[in-house]
DRENFI-353235 format. One record per atom (N, C-alpha, C, O): atom name; y, x, z. Coordinates in pm, 1 decimal. Atoms other than C-alpha are relative to their C-alpha. Layout:
<recs>
<rec a="CA" north="Y" east="X" up="Z"/>
...
</recs>
This chain:
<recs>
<rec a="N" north="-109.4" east="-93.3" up="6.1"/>
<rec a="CA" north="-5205.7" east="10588.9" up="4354.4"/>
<rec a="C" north="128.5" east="-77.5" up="-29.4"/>
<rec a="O" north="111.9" east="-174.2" up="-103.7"/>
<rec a="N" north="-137.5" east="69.8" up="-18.7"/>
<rec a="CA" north="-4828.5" east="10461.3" up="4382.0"/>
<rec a="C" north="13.4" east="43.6" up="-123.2"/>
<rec a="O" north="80.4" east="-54.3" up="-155.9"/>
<rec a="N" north="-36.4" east="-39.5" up="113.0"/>
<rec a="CA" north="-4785.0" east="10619.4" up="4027.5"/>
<rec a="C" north="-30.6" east="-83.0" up="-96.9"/>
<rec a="O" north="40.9" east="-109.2" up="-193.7"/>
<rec a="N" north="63.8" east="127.7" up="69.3"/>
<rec a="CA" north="-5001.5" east="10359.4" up="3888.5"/>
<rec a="C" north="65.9" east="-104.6" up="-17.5"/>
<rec a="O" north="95.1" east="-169.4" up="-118.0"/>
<rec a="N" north="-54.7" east="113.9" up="-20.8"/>
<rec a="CA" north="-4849.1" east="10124.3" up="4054.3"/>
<rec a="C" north="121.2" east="-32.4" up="-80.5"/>
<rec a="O" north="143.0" east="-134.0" up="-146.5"/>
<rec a="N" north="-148.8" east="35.8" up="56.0"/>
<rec a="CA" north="-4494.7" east="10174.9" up="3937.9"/>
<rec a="C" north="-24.5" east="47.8" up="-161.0"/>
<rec a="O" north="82.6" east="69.8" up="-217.5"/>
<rec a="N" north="51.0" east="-1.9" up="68.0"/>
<rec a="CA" north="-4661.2" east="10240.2" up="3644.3"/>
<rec a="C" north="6.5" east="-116.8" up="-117.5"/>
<rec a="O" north="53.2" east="-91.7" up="-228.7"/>
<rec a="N" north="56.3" east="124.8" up="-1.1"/>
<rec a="CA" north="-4754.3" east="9889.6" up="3558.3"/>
<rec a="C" north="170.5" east="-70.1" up="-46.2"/>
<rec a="O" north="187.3" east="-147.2" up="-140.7"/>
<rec a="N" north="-124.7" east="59.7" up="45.1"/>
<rec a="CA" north="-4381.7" east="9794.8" up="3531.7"/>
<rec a="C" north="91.2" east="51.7" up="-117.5"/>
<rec a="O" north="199.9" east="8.1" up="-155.5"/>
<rec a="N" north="-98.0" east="-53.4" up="95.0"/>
<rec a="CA" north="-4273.4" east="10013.2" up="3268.9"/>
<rec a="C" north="-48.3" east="-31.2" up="-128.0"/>
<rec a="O" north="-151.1" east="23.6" up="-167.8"/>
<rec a="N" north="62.8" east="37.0" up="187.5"/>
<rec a="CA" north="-4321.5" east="9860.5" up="2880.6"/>
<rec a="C" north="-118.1" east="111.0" up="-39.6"/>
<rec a="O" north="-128.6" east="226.2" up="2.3"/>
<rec a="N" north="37.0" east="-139.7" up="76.6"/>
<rec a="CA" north="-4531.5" east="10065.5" up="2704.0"/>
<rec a="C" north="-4.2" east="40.2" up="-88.5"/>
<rec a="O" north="-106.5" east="99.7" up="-122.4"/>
<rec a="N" north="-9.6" east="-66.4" up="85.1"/>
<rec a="CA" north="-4383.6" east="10157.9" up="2419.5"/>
<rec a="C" north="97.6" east="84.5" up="78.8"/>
<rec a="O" north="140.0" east="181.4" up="15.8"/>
<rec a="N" north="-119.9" east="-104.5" up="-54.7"/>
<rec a="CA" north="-4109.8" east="10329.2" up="2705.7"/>
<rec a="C" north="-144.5" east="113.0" up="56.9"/>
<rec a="O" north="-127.5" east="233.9" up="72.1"/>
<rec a="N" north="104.3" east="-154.1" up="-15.2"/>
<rec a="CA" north="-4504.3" east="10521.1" up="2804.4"/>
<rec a="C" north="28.6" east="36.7" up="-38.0"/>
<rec a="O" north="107.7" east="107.8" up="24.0"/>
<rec a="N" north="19.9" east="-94.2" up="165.9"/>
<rec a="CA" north="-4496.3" east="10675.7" up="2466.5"/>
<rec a="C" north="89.6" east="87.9" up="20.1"/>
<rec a="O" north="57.6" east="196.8" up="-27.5"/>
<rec a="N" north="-126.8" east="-100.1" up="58.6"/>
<rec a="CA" north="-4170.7" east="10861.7" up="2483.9"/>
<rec a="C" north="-12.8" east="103.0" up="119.0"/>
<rec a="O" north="-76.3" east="101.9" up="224.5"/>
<rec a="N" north="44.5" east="-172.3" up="-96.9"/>
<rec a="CA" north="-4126.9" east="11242.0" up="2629.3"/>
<rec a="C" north="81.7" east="-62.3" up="108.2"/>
<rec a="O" north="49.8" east="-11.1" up="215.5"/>
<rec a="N" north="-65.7" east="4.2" up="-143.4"/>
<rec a="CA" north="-3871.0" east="11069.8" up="2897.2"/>
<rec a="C" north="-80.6" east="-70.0" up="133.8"/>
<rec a="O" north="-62.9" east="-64.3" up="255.4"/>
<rec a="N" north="143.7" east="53.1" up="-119.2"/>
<rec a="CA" north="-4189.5" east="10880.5" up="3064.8"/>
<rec a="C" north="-96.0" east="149.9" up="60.1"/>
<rec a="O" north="-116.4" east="197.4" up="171.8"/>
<rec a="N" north="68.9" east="-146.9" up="-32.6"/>
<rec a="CA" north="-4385.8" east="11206.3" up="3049.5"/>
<rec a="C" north="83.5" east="92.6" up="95.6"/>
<rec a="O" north="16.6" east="142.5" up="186.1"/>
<rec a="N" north="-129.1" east="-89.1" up="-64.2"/>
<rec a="CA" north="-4047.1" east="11418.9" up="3206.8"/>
<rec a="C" north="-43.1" east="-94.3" up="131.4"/>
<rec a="O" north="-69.2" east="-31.5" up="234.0"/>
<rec a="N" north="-9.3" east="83.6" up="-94.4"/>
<rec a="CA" north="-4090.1" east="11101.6" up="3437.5"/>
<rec a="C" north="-149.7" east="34.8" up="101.4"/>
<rec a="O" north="-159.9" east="47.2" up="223.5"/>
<rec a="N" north="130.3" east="-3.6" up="-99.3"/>
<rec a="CA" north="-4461.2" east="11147.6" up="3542.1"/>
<rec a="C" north="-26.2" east="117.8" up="72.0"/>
<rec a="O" north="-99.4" east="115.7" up="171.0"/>
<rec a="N" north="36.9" east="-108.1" up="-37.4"/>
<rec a="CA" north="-4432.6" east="11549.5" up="3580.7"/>
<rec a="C" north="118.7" east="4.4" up="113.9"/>
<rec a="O" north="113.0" east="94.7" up="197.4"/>
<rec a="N" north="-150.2" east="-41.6" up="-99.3"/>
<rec a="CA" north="-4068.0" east="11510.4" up="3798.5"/>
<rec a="C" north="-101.2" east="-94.5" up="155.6"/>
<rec a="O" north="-111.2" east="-47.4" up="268.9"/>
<rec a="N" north="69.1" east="113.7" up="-118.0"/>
<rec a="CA" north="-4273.0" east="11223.0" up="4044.4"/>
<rec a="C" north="-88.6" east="111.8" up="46.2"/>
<rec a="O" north="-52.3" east="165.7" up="150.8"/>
<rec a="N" north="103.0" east="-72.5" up="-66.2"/>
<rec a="CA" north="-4587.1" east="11458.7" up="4093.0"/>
<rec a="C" north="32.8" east="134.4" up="82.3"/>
<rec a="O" north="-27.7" east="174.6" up="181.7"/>
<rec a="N" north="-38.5" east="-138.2" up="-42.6"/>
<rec a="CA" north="-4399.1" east="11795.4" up="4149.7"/>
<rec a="C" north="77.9" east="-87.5" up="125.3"/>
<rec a="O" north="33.3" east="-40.3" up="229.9"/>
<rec a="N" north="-102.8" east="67.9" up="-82.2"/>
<rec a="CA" north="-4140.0" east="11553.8" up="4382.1"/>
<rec a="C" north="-96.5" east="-21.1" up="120.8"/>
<rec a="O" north="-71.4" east="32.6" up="228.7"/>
<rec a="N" north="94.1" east="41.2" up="-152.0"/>
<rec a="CA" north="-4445.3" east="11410.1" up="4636.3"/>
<rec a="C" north="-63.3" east="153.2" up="-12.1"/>
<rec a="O" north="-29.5" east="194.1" up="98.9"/>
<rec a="N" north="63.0" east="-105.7" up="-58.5"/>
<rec a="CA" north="-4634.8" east="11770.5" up="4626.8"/>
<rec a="C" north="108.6" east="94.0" up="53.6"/>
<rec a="O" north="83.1" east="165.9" up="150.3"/>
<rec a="N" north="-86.6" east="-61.5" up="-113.8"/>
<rec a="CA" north="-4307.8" east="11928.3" up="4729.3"/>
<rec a="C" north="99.1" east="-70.2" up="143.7"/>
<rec a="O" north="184.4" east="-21.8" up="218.1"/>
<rec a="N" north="-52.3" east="22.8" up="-142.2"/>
<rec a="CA" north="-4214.2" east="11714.5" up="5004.5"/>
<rec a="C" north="-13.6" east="2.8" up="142.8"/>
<rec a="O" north="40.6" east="-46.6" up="241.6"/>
<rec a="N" north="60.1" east="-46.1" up="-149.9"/>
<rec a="CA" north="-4392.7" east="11850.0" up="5265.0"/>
<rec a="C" north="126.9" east="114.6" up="60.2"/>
<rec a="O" north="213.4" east="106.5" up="147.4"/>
<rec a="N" north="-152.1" east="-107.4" up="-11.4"/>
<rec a="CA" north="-4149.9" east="12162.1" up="5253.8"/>
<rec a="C" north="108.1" east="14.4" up="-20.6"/>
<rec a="O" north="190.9" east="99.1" up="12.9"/>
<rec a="N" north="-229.9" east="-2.8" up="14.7"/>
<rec a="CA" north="-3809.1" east="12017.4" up="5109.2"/>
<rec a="C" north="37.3" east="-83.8" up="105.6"/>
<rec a="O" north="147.9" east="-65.0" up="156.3"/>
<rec a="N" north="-34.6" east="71.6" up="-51.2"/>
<rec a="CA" north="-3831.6" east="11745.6" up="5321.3"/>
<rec a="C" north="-65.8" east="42.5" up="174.6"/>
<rec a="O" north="-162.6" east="-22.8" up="213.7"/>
<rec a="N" north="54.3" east="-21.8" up="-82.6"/>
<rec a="CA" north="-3889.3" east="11923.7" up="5675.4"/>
<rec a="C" north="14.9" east="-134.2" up="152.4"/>
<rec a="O" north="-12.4" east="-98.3" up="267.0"/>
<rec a="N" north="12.2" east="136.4" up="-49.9"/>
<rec a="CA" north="-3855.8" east="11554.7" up="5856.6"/>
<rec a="C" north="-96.2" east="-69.9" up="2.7"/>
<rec a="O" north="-154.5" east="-128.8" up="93.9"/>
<rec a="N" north="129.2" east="126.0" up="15.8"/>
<rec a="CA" north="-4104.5" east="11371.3" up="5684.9"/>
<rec a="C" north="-107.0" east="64.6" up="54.8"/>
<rec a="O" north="-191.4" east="1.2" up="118.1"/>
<rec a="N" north="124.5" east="-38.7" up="-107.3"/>
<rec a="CA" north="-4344.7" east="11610.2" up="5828.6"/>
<rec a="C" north="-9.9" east="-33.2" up="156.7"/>
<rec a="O" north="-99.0" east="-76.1" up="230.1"/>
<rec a="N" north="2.0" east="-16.6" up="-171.5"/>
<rec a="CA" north="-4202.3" east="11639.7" up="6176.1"/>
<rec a="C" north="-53.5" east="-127.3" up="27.0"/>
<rec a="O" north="-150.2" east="-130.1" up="103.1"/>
<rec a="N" north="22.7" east="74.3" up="-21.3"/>
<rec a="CA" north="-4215.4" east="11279.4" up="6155.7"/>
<rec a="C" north="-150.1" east="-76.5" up="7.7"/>
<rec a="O" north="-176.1" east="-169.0" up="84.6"/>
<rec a="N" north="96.6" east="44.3" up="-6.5"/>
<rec a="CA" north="-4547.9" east="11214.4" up="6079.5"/>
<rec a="C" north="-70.3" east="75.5" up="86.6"/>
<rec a="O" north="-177.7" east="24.4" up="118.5"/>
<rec a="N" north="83.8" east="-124.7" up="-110.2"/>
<rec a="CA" north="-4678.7" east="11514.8" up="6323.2"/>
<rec a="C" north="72.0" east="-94.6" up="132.2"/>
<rec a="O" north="-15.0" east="-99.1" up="219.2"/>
<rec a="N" north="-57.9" east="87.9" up="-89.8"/>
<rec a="CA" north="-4432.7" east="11261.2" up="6589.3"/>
<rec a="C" north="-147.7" east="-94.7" up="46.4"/>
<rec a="O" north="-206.5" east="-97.4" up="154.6"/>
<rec a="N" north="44.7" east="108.1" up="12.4"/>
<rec a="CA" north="-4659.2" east="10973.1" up="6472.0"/>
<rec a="C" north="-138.4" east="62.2" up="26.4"/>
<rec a="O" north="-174.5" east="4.9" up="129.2"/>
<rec a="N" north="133.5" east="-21.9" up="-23.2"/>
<rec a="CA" north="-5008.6" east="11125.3" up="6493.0"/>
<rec a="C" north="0.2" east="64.5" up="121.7"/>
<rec a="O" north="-116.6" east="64.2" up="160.7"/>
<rec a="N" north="2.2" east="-56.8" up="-170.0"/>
<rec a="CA" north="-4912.6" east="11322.7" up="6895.3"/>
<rec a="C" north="-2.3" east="-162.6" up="50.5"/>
<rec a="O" north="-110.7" east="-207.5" up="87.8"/>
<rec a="N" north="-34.7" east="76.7" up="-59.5"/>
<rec a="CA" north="-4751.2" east="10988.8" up="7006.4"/>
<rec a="C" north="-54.7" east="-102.1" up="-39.4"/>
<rec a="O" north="-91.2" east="-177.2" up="51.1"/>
<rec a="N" north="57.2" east="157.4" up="27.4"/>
<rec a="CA" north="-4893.3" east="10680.6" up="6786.3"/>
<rec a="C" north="140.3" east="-72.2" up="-0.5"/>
<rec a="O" north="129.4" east="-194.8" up="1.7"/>
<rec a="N" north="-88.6" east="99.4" up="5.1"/>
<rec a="CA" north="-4521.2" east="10562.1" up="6777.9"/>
<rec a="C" north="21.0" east="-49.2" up="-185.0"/>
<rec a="O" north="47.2" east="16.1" up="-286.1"/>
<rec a="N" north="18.5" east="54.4" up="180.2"/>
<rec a="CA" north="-4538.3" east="10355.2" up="6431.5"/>
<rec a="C" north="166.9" east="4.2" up="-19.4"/>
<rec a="O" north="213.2" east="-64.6" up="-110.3"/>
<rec a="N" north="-159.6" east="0.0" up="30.5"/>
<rec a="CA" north="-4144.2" east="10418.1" up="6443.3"/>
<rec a="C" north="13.9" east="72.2" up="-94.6"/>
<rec a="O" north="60.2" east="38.2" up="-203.5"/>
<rec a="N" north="59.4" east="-127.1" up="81.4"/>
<rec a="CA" north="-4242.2" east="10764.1" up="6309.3"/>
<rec a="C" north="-45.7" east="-24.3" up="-115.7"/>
<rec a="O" north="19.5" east="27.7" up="-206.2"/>
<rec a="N" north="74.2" east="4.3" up="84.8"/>
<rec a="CA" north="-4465.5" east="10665.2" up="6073.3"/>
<rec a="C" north="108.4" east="-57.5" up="-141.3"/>
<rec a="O" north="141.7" east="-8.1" up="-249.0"/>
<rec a="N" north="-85.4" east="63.1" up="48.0"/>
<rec a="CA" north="-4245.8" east="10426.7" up="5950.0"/>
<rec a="C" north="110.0" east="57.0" up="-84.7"/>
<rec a="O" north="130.0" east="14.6" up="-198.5"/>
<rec a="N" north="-131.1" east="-37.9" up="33.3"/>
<rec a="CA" north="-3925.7" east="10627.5" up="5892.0"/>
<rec a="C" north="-39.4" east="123.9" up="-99.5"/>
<rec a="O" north="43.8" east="167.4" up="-179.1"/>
<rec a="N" north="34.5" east="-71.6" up="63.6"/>
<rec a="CA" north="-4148.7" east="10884.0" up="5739.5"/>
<rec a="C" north="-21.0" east="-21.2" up="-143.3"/>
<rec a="O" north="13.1" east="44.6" up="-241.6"/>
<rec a="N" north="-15.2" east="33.4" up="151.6"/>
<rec a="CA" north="-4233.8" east="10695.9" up="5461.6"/>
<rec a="C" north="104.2" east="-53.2" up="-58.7"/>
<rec a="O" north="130.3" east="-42.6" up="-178.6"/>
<rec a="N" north="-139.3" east="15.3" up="114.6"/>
<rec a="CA" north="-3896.3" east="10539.8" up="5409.7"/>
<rec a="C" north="70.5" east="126.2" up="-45.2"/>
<rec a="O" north="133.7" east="125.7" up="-150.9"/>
<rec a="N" north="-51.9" east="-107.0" up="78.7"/>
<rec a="CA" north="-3782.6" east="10884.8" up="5364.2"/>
<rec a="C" north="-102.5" east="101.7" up="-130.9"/>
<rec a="O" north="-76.6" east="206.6" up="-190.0"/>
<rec a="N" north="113.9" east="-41.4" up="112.2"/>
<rec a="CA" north="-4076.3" east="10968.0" up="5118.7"/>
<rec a="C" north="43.3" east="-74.2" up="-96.4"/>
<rec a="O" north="74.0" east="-28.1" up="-206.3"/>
<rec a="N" north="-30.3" east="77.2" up="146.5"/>
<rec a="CA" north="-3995.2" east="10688.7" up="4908.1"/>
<rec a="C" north="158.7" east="8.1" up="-11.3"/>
<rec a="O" north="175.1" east="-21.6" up="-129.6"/>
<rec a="N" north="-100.1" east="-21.1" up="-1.4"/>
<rec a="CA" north="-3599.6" east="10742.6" up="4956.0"/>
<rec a="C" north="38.2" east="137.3" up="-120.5"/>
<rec a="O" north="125.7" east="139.1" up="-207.1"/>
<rec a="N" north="-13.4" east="-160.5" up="-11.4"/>
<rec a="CA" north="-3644.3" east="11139.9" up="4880.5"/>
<rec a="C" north="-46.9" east="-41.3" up="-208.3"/>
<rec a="O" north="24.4" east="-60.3" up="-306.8"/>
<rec a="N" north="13.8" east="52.9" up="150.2"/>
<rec a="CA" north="-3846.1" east="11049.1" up="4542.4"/>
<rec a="C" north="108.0" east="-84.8" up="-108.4"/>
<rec a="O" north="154.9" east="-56.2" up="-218.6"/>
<rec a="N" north="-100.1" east="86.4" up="111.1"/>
<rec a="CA" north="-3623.7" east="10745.6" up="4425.2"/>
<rec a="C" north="118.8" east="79.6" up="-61.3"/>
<rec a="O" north="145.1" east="92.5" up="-180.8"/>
<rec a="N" north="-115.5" east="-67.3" up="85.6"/>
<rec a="CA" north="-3307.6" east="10954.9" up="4411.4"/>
<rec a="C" north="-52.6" east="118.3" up="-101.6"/>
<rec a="O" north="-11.0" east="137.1" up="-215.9"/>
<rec a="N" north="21.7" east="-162.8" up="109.3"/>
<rec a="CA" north="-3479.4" east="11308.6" up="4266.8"/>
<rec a="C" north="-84.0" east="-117.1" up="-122.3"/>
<rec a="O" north="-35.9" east="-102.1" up="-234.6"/>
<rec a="N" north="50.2" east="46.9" up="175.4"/>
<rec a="CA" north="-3680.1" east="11080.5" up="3972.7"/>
<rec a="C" north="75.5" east="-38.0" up="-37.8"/>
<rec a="O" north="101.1" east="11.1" up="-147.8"/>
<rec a="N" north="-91.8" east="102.4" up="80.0"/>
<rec a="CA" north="-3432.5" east="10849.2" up="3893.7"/>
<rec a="C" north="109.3" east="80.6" up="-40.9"/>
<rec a="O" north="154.0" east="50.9" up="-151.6"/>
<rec a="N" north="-103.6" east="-88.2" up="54.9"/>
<rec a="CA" north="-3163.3" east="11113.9" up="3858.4"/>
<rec a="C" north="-10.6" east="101.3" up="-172.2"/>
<rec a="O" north="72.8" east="149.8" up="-248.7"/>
<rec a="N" north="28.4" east="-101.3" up="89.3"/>
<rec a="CA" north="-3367.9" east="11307.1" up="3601.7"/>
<rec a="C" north="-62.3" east="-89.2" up="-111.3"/>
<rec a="O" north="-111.6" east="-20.7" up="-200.9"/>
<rec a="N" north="58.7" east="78.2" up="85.9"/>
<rec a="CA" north="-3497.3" east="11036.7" up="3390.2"/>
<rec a="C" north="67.0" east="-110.2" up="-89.0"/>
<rec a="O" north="180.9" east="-152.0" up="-68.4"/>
<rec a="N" north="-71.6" east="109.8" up="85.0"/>
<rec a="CA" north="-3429.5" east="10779.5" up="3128.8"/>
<rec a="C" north="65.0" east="-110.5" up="59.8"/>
<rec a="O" north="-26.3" east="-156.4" up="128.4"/>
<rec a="N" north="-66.6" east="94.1" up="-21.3"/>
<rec a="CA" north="-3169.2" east="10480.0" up="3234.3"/>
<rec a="C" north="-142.7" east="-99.9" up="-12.6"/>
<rec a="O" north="-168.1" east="-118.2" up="106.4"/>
<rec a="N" north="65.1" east="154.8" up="29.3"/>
<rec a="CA" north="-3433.7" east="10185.8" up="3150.2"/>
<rec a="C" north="-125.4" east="72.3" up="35.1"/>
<rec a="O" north="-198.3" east="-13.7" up="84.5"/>
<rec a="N" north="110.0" east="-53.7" up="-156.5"/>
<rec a="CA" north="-3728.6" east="10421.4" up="3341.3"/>
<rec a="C" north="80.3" east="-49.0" up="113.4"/>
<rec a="O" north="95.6" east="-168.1" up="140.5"/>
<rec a="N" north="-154.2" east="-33.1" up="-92.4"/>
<rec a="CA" north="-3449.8" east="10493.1" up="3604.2"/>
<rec a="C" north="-29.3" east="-131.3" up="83.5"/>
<rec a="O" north="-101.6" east="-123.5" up="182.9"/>
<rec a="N" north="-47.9" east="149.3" up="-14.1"/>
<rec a="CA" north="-3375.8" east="10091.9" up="3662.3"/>
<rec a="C" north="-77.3" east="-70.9" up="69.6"/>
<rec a="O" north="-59.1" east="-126.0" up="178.1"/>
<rec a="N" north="136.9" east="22.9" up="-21.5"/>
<rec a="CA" north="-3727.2" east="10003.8" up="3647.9"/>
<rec a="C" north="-67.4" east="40.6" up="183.2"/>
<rec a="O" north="-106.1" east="-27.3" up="278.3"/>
<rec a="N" north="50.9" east="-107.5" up="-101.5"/>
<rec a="CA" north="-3833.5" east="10255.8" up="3912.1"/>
<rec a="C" north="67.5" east="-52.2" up="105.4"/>
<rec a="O" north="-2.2" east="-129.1" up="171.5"/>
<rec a="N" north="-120.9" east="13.6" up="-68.1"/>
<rec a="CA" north="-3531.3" east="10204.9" up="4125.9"/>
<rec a="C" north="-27.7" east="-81.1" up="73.2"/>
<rec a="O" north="-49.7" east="-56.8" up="191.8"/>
<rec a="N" north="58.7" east="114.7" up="-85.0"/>
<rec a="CA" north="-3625.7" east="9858.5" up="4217.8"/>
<rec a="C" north="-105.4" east="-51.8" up="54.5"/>
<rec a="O" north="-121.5" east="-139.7" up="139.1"/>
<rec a="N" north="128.4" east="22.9" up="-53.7"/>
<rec a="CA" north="-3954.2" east="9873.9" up="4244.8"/>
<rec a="C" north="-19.2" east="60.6" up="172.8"/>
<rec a="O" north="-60.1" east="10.4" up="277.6"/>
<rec a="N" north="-18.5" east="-80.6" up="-147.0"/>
<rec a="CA" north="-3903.7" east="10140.7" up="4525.7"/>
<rec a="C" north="45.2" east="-41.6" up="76.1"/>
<rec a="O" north="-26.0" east="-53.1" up="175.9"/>
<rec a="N" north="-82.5" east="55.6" up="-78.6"/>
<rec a="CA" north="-3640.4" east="9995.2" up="4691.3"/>
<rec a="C" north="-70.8" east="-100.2" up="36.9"/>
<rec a="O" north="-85.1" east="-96.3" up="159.1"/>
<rec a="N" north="61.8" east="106.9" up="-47.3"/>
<rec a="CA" north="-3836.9" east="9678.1" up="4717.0"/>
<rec a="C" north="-114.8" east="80.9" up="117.9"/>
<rec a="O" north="-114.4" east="21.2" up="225.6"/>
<rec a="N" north="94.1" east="-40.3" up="-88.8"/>
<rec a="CA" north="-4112.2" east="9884.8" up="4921.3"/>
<rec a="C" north="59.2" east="80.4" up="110.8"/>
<rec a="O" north="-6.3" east="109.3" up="211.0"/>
<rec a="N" north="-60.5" east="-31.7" up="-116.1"/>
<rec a="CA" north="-3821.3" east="10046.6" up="5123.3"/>
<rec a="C" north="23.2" east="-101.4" up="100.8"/>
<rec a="O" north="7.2" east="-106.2" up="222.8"/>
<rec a="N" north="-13.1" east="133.0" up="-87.3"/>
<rec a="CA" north="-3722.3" east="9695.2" up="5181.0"/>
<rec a="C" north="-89.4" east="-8.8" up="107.0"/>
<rec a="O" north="-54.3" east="40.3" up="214.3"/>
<rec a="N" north="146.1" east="19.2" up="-40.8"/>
<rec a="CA" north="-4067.0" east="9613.5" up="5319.2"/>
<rec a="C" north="6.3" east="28.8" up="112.6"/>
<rec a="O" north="32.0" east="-42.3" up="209.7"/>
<rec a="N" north="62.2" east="-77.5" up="-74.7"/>
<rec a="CA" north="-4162.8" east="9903.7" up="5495.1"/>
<rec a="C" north="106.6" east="3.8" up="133.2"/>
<rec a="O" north="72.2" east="41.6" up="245.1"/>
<rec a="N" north="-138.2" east="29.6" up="-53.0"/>
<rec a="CA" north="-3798.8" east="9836.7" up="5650.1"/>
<rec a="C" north="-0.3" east="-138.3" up="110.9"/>
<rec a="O" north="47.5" east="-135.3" up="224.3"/>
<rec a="N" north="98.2" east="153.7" up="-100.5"/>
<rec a="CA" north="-3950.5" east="9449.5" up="5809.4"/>
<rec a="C" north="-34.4" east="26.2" up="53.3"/>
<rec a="O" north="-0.1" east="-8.7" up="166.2"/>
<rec a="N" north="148.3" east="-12.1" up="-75.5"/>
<rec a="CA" north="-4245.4" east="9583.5" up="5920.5"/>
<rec a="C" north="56.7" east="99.5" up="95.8"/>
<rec a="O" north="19.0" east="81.8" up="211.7"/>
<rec a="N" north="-98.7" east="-94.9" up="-156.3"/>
<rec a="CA" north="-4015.5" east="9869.6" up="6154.7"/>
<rec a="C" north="50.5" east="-57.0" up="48.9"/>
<rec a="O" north="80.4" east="-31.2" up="165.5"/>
<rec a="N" north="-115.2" east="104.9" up="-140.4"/>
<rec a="CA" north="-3808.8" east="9589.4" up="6277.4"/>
<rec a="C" north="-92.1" east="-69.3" up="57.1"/>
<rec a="O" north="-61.0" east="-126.1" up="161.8"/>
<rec a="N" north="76.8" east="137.9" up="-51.3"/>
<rec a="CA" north="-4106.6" east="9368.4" up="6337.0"/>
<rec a="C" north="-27.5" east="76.5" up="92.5"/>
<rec a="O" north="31.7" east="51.2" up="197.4"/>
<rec a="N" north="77.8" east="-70.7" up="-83.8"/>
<rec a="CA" north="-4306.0" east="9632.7" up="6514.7"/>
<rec a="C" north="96.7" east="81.4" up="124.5"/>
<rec a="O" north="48.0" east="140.9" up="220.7"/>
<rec a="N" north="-76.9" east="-71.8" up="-118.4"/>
<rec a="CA" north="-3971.6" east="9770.1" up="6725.6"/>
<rec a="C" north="2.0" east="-144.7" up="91.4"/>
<rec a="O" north="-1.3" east="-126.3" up="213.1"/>
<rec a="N" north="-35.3" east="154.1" up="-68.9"/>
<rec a="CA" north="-3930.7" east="9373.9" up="6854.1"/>
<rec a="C" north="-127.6" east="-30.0" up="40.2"/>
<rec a="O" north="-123.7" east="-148.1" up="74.9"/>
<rec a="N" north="101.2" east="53.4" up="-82.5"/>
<rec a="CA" north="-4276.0" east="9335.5" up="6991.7"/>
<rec a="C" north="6.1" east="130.0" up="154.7"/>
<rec a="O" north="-70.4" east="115.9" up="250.2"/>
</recs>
């Protein structure tokens, strides 16, 4: 689970406090409602499973992890926030390569 993951980077005496907890219930409600706030990331992945274009796929999850970074990080502690921020971004980065690699073949 990606929750884990970004998980793993946060101290843990910053677990302990209610702004980690605010943090874990804003993330879970954030990915179970993005099927319906975000009516893109669906189309996009319904694109990607008719056609197989990994463009789709692709842009779907940068806007999954886009859509999350701003709604958690807005509602959460500065030094969560920070944490979070870059971790994500680094996997926007990424996922961001691997669409240029795969549009250039």
């Amino acid at each position: 689970e990606l929750f884990d993951t970004v998980k793993v980077f946060i101290p843990p005496d910053v677990q302990n406090t209610t702004g980690f907890q605010t943090f874990q219930t804003v993330w879970t409600e954030t990915f179970n409602d993005l099927p319906t706030s975000v009516p893109l990331i669906a189309s996009n992945i319904l694109a990607f499973q008719e056609t197989g274009a990994s463009s789709k796929l692709i842009e779907a999850l940068e806007d999954i992890l886009k859509q999350v970074t701003t709604i958690v990080t807005s509602c959460i502690p500065s030094e969560i926030g920070t944490v979070v921020e870059k971790y994500l971004g680094a996997i926007i980065d990424a996922l961001s390569g691997i669409g240029d690699g795969l549009a250039a073949m």
